[in-house]
N, C-alpha and C positions, 0 to 999 in steps of 0.2 A: 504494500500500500504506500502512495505516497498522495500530497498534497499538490493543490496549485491552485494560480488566483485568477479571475479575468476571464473575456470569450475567446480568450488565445491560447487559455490553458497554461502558460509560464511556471514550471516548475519550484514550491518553492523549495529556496535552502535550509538550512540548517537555522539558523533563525531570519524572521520575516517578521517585519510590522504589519501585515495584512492582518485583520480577523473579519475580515467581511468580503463575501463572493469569493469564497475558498471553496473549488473542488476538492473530491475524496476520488481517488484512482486505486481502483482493487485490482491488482494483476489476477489473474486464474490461467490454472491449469488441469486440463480433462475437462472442463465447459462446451458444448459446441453451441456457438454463433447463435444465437437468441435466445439461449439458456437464462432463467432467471437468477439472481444470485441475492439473498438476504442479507443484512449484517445486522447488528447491534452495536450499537453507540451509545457513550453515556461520560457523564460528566460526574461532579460529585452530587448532585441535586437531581440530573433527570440523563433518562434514556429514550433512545427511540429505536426503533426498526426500521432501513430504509432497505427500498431495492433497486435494482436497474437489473439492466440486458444487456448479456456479454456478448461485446463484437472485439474482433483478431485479440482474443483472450482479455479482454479488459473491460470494466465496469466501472464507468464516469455518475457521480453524485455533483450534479453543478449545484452550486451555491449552499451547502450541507451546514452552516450555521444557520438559515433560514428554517431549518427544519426544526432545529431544536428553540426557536423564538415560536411556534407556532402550538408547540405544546402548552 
């Protein structure tokens, strides 16, 4: 898994002043191409369950603090 911010998707590094419009990027492996894929997130306060659809092995959450403001 890694992060990244933007509709350009920009990787981030190892520290970022971003905390808002941050993608979540799930790599997978054994998935095929419109496979659904779950996860579980959580903070110290709340969790959530999100999913996407794995294309060429990866699963994009665009804007994944929005999810957890809506709880």
């Amino acid at each position: 898994m890694y992060f990244s911010y933007g509709d350009d998707m920009a990787r981030l590094q190892e520290h970022s002043r971003h905390s808002s419009d941050v993608n979540l990027h799930i790599i997978t492996q054994g998935y095929n191409n419109g496979e659904e894929v779950e996860v579980e997130l959580g903070t110290r306060t709340q969790k959530i369950i999100v999913n996407g659809k794995v294309n060429n092995n990866e699963v994009v959450i665009q804007d994944i603090e929005s999810k957890f403001k809506r709880k």
